[in-house]
Structure formats: structure tokens, C-alpha cells
N, CA, C and O of each residue as an XYZ file, in Angstrom:
820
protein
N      32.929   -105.567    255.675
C      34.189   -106.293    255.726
C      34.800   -106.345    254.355
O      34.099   -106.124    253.368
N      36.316   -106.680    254.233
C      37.004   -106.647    253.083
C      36.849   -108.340    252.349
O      36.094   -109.288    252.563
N      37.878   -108.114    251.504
C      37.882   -109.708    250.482
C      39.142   -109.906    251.305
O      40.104   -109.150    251.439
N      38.895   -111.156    251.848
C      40.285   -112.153    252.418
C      40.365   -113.367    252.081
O      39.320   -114.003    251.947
N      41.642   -113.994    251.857
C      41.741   -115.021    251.083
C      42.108   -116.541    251.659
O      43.088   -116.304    252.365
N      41.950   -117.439    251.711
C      42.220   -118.885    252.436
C      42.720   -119.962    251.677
O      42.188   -120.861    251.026
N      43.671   -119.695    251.885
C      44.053   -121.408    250.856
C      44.174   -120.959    249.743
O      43.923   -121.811    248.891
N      44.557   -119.610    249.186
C      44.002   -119.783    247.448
C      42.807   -119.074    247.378
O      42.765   -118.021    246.741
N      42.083   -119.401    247.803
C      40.416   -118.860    247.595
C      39.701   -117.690    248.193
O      39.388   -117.540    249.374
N      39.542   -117.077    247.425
C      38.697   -115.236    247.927
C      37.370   -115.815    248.531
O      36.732   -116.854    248.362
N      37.269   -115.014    249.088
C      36.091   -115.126    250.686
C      35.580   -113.819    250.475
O      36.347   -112.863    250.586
N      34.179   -113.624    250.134
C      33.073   -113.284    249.680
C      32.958   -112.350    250.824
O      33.543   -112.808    251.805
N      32.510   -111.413    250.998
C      31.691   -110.461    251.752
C      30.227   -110.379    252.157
O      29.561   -110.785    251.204
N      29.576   -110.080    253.009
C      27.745   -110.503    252.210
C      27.727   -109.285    251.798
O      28.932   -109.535    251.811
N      27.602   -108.204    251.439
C      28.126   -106.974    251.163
C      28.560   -107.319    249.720
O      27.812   -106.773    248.909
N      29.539   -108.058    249.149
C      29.707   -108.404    247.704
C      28.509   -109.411    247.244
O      27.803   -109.525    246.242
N      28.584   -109.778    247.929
C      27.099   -111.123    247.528
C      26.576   -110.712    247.158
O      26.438   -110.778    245.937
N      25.459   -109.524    248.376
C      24.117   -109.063    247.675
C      24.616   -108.205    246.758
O      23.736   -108.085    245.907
N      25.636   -107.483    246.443
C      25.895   -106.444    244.873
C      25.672   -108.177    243.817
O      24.695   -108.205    243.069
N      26.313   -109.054    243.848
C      26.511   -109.913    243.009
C      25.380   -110.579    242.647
O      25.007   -110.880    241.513
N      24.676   -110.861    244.080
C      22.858   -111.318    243.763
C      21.958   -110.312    243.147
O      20.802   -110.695    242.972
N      22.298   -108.926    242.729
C      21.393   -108.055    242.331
C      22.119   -107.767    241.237
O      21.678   -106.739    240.723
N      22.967   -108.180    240.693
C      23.964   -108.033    239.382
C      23.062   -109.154    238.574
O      22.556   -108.939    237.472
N      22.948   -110.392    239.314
C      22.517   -111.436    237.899
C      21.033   -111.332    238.121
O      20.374   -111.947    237.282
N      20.241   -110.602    239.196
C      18.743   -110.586    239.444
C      18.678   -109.692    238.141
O      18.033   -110.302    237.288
N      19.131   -108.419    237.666
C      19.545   -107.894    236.601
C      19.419   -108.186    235.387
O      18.627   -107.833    234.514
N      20.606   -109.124    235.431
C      20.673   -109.611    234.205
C      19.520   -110.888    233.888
O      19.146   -111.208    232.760
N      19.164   -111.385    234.907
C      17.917   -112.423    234.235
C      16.749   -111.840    234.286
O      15.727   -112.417    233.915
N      16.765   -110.478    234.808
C      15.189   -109.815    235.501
C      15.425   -108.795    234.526
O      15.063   -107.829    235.197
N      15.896   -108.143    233.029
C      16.599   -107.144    232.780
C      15.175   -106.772    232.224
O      14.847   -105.685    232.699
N      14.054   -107.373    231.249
C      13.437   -107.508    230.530
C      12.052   -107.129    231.614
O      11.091   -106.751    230.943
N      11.743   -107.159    233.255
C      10.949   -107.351    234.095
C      11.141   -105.804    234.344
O      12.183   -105.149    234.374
N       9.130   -105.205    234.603
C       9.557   -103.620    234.966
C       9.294   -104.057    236.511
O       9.508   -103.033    237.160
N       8.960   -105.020    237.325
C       9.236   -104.855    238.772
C      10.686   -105.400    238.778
O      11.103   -105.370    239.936
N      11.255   -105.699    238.247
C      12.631   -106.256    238.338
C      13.512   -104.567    237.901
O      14.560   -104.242    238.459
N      13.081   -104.022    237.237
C      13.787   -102.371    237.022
C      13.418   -101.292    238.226
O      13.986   -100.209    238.368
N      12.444   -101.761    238.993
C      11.968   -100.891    239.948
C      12.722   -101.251    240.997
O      13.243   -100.342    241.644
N      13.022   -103.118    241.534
C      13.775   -103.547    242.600
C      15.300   -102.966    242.312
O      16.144   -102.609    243.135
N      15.367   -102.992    240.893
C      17.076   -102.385    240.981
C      16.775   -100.939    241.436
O      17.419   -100.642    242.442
N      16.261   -100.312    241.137
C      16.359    -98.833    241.391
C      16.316    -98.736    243.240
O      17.121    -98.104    243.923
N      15.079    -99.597    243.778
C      15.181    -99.315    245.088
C      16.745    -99.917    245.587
O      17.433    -99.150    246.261
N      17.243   -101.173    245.280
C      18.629   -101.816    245.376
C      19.475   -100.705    245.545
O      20.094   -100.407    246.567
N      19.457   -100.130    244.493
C      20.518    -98.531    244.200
C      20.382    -97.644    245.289
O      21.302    -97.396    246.069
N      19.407    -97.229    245.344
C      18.679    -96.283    246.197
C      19.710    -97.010    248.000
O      20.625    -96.539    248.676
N      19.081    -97.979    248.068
C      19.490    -98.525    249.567
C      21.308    -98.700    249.625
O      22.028    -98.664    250.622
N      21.761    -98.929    247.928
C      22.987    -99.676    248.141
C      23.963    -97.835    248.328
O      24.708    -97.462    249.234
N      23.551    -97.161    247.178
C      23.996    -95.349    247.096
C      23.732    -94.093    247.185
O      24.366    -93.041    247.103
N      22.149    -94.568    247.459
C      21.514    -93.518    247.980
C      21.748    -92.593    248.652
O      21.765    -91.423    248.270
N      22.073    -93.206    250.326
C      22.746    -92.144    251.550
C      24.036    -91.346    250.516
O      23.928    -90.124    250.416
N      25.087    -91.950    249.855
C      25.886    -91.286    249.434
C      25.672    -90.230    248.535
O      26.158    -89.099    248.535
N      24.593    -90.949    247.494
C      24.464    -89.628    246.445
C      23.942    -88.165    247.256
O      24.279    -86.982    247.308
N      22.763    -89.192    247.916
C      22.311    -87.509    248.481
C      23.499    -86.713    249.076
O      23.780    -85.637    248.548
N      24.345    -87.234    250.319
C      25.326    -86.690    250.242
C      26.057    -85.754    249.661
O      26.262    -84.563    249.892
N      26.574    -86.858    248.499
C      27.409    -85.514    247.467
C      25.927    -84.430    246.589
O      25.831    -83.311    246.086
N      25.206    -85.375    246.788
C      24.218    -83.702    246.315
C      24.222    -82.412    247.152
O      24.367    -81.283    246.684
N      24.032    -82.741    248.538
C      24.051    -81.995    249.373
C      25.576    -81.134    249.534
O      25.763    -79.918    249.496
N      26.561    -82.246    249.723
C      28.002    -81.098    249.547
C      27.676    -80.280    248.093
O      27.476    -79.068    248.010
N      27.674    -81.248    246.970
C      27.220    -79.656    245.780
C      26.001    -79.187    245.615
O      25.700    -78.938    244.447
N      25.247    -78.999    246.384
C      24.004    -77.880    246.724
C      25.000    -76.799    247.617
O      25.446    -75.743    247.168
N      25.221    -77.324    248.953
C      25.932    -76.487    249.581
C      27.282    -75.678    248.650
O      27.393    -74.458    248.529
N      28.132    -76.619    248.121
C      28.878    -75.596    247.208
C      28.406    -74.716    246.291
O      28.774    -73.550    246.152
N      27.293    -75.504    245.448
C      26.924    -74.268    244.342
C      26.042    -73.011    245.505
O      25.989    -71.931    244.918
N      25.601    -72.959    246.462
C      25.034    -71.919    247.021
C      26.499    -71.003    247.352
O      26.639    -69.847    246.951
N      27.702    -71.855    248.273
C      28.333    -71.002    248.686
C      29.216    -70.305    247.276
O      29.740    -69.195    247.376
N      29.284    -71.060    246.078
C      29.995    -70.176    245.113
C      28.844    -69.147    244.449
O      29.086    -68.191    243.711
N      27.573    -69.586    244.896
C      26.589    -68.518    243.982
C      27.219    -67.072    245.187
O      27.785    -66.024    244.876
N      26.857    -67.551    246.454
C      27.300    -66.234    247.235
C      28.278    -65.528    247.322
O      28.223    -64.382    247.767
N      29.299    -66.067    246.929
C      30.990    -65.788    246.748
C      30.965    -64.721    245.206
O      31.453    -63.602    245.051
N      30.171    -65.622    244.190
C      29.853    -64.641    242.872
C      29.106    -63.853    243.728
O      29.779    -62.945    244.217
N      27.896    -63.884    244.097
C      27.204    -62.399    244.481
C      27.823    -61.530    245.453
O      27.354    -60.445    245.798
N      29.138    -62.159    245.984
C      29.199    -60.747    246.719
C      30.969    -60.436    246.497
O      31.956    -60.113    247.158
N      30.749    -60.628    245.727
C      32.384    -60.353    244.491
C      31.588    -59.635    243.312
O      32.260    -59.026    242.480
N      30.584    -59.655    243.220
C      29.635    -58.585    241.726
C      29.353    -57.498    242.834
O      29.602    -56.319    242.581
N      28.890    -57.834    243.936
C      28.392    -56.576    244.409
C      29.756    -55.534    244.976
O      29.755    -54.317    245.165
N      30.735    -56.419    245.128
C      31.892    -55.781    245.779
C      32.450    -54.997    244.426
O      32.446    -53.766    244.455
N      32.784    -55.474    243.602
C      33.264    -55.213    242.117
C      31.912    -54.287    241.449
O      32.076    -53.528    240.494
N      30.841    -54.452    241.990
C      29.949    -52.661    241.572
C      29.907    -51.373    242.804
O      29.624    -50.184    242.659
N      30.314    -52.149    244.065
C      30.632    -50.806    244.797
C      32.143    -50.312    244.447
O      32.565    -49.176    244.230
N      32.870    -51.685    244.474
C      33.970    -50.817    243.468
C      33.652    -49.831    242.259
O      33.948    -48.640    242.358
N      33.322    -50.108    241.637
C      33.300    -49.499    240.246
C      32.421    -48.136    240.662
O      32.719    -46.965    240.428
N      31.341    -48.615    241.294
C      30.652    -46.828    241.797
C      31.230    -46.086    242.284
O      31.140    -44.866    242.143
N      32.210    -46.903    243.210
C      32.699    -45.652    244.435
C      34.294    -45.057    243.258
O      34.910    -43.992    243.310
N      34.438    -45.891    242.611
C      35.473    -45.495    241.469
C      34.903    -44.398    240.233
O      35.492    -43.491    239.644
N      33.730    -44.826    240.145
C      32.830    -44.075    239.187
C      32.886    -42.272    239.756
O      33.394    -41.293    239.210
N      32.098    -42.413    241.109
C      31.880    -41.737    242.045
C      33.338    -40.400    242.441
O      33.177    -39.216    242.739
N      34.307    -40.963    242.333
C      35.779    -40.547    242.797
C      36.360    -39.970    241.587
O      36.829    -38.832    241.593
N      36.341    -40.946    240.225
C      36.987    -40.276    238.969
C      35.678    -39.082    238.413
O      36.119    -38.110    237.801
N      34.113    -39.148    238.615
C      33.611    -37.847    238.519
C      34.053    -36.495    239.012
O      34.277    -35.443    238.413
N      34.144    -37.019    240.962
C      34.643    -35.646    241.590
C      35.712    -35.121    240.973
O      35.875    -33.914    240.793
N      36.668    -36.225    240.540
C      38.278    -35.478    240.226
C      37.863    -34.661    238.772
O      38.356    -33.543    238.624
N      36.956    -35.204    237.687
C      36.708    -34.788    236.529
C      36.028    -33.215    236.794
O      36.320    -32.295    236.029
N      35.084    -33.010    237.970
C      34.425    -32.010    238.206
C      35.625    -31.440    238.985
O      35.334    -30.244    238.989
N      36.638    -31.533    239.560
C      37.236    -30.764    240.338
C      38.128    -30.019    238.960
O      38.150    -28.789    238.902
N      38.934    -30.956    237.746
C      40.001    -30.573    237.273
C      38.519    -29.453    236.239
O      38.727    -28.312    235.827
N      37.823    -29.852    236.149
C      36.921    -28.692    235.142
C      36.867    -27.789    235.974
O      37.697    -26.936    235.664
N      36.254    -27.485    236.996
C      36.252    -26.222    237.933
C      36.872    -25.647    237.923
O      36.602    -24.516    237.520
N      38.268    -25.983    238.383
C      39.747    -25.627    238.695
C      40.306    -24.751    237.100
O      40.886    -23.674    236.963
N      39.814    -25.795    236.045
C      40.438    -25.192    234.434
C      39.467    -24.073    234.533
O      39.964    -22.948    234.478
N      37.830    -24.185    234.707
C      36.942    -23.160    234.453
C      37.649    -21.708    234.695
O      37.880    -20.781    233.919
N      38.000    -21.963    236.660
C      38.104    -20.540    236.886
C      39.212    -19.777    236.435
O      39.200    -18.594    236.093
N      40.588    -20.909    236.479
C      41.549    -20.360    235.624
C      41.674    -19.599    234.418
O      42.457    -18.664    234.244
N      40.399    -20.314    233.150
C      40.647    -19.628    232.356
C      39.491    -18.273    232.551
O      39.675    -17.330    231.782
N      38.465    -18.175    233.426
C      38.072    -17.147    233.947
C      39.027    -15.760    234.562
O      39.034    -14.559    234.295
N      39.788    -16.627    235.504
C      41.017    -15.632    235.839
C      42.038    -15.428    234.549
O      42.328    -14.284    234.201
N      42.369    -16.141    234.119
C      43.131    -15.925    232.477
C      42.500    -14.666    231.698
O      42.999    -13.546    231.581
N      41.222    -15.158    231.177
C      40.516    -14.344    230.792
C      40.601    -12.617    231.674
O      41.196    -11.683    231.136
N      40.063    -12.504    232.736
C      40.329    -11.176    233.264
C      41.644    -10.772    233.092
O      41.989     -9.615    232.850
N      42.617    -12.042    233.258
C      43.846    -11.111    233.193
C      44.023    -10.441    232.123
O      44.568     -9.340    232.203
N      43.569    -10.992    230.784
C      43.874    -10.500    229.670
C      43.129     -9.540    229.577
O      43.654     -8.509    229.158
N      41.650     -9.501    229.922
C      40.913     -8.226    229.674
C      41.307     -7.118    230.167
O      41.390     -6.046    229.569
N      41.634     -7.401    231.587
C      42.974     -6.279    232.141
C      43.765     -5.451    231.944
O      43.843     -4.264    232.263
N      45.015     -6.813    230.815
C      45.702     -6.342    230.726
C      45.566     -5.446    229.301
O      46.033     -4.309    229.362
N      45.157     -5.733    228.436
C      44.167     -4.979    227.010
C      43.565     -3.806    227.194
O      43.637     -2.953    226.309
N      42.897     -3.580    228.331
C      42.122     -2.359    228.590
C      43.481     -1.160    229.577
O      43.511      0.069    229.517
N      44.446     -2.090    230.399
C      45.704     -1.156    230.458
C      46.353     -0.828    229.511
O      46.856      0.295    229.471
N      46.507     -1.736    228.498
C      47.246     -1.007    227.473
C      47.204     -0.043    226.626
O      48.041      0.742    226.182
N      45.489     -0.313    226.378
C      44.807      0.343    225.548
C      45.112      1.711    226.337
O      45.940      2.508    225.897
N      44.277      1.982    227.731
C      44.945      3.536    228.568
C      45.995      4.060    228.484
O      46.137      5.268    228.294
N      47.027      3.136    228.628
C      48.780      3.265    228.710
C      48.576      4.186    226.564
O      48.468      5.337    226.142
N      48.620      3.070    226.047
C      48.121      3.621    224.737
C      47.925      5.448    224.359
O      48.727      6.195    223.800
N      46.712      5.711    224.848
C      45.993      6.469    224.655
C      46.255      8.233    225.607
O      45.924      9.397    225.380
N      47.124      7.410    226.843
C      47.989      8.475    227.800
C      49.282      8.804    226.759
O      49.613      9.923    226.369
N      49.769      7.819    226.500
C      51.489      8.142    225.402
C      50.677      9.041    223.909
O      51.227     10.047    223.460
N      49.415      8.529    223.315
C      49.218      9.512    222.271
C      48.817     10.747    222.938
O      49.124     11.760    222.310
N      48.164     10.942    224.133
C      47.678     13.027    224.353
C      49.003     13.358    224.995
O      49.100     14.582    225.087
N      50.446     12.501    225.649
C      51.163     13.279    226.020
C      52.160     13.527    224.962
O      53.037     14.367    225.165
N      52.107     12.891    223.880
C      52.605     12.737    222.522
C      51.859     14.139    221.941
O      52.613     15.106    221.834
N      50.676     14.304    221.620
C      50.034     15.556    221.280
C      50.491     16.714    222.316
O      50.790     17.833    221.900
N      50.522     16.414    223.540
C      50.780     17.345    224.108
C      52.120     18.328    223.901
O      52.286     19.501    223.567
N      53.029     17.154    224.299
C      54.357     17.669    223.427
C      54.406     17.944    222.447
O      55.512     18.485    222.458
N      53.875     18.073    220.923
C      53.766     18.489    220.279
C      53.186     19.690    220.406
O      53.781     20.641    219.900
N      52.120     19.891    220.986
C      51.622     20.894    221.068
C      52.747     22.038    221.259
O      53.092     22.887    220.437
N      53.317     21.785    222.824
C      54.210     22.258    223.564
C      55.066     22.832    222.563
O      55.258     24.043    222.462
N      55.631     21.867    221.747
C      57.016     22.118    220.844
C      56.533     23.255    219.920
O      57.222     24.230    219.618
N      55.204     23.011    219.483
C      55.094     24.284    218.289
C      54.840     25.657    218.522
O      55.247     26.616    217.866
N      53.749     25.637    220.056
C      53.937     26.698    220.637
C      55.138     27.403    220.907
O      55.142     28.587    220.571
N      56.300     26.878    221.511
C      57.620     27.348    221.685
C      58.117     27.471    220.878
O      58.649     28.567    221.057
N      58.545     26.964    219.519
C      58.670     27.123    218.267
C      58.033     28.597    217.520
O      58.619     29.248    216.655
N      57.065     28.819    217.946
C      56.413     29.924    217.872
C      56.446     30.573    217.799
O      56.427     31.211    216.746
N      56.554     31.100    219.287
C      56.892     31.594    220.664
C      58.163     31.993    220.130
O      58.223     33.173    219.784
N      59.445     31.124    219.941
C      61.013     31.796    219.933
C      61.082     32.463    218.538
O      61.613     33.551    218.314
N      60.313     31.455    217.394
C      60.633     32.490    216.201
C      60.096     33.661    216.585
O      60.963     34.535    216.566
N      58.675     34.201    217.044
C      58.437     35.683    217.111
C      59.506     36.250    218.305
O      59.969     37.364    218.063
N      59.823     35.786    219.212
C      60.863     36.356    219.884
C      62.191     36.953    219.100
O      62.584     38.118    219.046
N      62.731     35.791    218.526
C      63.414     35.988    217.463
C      63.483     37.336    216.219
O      64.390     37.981    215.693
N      62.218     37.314    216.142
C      61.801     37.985    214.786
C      61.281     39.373    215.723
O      60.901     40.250    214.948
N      61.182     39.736    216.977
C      61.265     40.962    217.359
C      62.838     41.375    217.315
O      63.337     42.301    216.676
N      63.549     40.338    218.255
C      64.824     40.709    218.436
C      65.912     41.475    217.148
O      66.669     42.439    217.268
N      65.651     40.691    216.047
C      66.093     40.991    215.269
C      65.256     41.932    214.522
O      65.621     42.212    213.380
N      64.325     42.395    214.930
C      63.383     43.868    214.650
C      64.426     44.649    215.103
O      65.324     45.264    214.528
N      64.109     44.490    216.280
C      64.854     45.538    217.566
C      66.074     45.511    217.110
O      66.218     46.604    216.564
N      67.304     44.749    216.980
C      68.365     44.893    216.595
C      68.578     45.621    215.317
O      69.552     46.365    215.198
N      67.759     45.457    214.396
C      67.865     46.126    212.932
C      67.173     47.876    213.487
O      67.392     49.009    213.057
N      66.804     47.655    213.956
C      66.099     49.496    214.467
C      67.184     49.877    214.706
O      67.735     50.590    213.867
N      67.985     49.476    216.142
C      68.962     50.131    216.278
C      70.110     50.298    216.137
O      70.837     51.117    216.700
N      70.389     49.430    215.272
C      71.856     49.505    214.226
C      71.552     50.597    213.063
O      72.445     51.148    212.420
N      70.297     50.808    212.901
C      69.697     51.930    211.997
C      69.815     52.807    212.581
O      70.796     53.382    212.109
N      69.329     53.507    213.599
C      69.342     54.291    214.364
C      71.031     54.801    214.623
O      71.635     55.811    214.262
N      71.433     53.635    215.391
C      73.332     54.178    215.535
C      74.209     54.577    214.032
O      75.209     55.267    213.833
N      73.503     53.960    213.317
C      73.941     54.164    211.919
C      73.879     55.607    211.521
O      74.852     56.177    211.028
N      72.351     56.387    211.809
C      71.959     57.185    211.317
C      72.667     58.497    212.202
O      72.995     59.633    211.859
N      72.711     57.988    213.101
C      73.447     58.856    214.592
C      74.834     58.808    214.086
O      75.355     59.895    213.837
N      75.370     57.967    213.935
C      77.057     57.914    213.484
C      77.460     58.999    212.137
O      78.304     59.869    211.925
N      76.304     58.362    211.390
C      76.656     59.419    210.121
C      76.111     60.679    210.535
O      76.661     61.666    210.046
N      75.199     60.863    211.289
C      74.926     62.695    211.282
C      75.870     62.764    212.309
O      76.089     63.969    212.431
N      76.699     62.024    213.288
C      77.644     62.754    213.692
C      78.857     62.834    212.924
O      79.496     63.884    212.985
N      79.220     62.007    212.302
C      80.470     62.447    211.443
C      79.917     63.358    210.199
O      80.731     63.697    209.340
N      78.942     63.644    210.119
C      79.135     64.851    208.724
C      79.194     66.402    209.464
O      79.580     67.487    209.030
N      78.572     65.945    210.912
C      78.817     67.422    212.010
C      80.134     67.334    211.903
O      80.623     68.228    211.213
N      80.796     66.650    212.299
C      82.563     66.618    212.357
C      83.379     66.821    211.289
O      84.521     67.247    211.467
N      82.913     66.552    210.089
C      83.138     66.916    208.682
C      83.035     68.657    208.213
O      83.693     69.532    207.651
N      81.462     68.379    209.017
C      81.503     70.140    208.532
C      82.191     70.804    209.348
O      82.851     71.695    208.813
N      82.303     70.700    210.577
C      83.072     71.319    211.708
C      84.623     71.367    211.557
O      85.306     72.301    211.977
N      85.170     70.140    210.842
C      86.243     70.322    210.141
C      86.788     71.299    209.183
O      87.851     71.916    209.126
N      85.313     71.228    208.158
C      85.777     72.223    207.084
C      85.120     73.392    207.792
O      85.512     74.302    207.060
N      84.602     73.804    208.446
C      84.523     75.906    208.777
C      85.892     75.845    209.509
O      86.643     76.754    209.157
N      86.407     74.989    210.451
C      87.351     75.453    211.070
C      88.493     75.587    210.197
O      89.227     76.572    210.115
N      88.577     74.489    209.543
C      90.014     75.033    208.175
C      89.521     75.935    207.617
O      90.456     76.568    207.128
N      88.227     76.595    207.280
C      87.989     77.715    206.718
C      88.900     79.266    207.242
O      89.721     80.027    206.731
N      88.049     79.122    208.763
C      88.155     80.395    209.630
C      89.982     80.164    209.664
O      90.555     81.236    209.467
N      90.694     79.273    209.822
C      92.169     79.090    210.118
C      92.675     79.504    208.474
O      93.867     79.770    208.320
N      91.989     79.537    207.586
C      93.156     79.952    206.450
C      92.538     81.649    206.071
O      93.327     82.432    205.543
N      91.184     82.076    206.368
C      90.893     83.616    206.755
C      92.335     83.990    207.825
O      93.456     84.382    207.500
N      91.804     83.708    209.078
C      93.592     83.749    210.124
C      94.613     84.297    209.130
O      95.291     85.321    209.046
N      94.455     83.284    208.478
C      95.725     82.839    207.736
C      96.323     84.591    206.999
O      97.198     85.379    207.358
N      95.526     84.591    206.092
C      95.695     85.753    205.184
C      95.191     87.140    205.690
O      95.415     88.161    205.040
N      94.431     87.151    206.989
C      94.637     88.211    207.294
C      96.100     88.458    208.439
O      96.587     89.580    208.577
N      96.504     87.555    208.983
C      97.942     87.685    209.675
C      98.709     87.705    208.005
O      99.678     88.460    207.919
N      98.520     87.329    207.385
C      99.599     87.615    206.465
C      99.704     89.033    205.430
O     100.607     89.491    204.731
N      98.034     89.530    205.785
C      97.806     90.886    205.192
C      98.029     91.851    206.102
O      97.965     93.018    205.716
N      98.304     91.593    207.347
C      98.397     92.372    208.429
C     100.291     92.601    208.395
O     100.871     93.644    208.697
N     100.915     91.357    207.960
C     101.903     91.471    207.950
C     102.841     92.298    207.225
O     103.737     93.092    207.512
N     102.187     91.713    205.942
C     102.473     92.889    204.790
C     102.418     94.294    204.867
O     103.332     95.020    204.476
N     101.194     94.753    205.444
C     101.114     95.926    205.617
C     102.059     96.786    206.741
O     102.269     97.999    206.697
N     102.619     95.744    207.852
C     103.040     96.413    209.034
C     105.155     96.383    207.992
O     106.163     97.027    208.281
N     104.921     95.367    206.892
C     106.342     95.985    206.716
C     106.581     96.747    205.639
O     107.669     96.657    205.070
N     105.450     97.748    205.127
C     105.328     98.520    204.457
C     105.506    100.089    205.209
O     106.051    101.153    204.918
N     104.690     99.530    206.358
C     104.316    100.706    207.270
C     106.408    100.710    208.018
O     107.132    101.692    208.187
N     106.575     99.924    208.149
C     108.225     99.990    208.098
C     108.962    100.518    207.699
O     109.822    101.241    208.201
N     108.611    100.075    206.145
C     109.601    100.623    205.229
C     109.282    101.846    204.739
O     110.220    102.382    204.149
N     108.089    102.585    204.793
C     107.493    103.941    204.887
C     107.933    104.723    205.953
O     108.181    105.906    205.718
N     108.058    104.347    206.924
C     108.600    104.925    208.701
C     110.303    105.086    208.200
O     110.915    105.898    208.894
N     111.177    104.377    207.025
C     112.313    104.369    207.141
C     112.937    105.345    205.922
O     114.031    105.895    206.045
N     112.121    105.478    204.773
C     112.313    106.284    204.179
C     112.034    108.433    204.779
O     112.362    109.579    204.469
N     111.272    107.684    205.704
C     110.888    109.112    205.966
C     112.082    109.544    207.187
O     112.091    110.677    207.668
């Protein structure tokens, strides 16, 4: 029951009493160890049920926050593993992935080095070749050349030599024939003479 009042005057509880009868048993018993033992059982009977109580709500809480921590650590390490676990694969995937690339990189270049080098090495023998080609023909046309103009000098010699022995035939053939034409000559003119002698002999007679 509560404190209610009459006339002025507060009205006691037995409930306040006995706290109040074990307040001055206390204080006159303070010095008494069965008087420290009756307070303790006093306590015990007056707060007991309660303390245990709130012991029991914080037993029960500290268990349910120990479990709440243990399974928020264990959640927060399967996190972290299965995170652990996930950023490895990706670490092993992007190395793989770089590996073969620069594997394929690599061939490409070896590839392309060993084509060039061929490409290379085809342009120097067709480079020699043509050369070759060029000096042979070079060769080749000067001695062509250097017959032709054999051959041409032979027979400009030749027509040369033919031209002049035919014009000195024509030369000489020139001069017997003016020869034999001026013999003609003086014997028609000795023939003449004589036939107007033989005239003028025929006229005297």
C-alpha cells in the first residue's frame, strides 16, 4: 500500500515500518555482526527477488549481446573470406588474362621480327638479284654493242674499200677512154690531111 494522509498526518505503511524498523535496528545494531548478518538477510528478503531479477535480465543480455558479437565476427569473417576469396579469383583472373596477353604479345612480336627479318632478307637476294640481272645485261649490251660497232666498222671499211677500187676503175676507165678518143682523134685528123693532099694531088694532075 501507498502513504495516505488524514487530518494532516502521513499514515505509515507496514511495508515503510519494517524498512524504518530495520533502518534504526541498523543504526543501534551497526557495531553487532548478527545485527550485519540480519541486515543482509533483511536486504536479501526486502531486494533480493529484484536483484536477482535484474541479474538475470543482464545475464540474459550480456549472453544475447555476447551472441550478437559472435555472430557479427563470424558474419564479418565470412565476409572478409568470401571477400578475401573473390578479390584472389579476380587477382588470379586479371594475372592470367595479363599472363597470356603478354604471351600472345610476345608471339606477336616474335612473329612479327622473324617476318621482317624474311621480308628483309627476300628484298636483299631480290636486290642482288637485280643487280645481278642489271650487270649481266649491261654486259650483255656493251658486247652486243661492241660487236655491232665491230660489224659496222668492217663494213664501212669494206664499202669504203669497194667505193674507192671502184672509182679508181672509173678513173682509169676514164683516162684509156680519153686516151683511145684523142688517138681517134689524130688519126681522123691524119687521115684527113692526107685525103686533102690526095685531093690536091688528083687536081694538079
Amino acid at each position: 500500500m501507498g502513504t495516505s494522509t488524514s487530518k494532516g498526518q502521513p499514515v505509515t505503511s507496514h511495508g515503510d515500518s519494517t524498512a524504518t524498523h530495520a533502518r534504526e535496528g541498523e543504526i543501534s545494531h551497526a557495531d553487532d555482526p548478527s545485527a550485519s548478518g540480519n541486515l543482509n538477510k533483511i536486504r536479501d528478503i526486502l531486494f533480493g527477488q529484484q536483484a536477482r531479477e535484474h541479474d538475470r535480465r543482464f545475464a540474459q543480455l550480456e549472453q544475447h549481446l555476447i551472441r550478437e558479437a559472435t555472430d557479427l565476427r563470424n558474419d564479418l569473417k565470412r565476409r572478409f573470406e568470401s571477400l578475401e576469396v573473390y578479390m584472389k579469383k579476380e587477382v588470379d583472373a586479371i594475372t592470367s588474362r595479363l599472363t597470356k596477353e603478354q604471351e600472345v604479345r610476345g608471339e606477336s612480336v616474335k612473329k612479327l621480327a622473324q617476318e621482317l627479318t624474311q621480308l628483309a632478307a627476300t628484298l636483299d637476294s631480290k636486290a642482288r638479284h637485280l643487280e645481278s640481272q642489271a650487270a649481266q645485261t649491261q654486259t650483255h649490251f656493251l658486247q652486243q654493242l661492241t660487236e655491232r660497232t665491230t660489224e659496222l666498222a668492217t663494213d664501212v671499211r669494206s664499202r669504203h674499200a669497194e667505193t674507192t677500187s671502184a672509182l679508181d676503175q672509173a678513173v682509169h676507165d676514164l683516162r684509156a677512154e680519153k686516151t683511145d678518143r684523142s688517138t681517134l682523134a689524130e688519126i681522123l685528123l691524119e687521115a684527113s690531111k692526107r685525103l686533102s693532099n690526095d685531093d690536091a694531088n688528083t687536081g694538079r694532075t
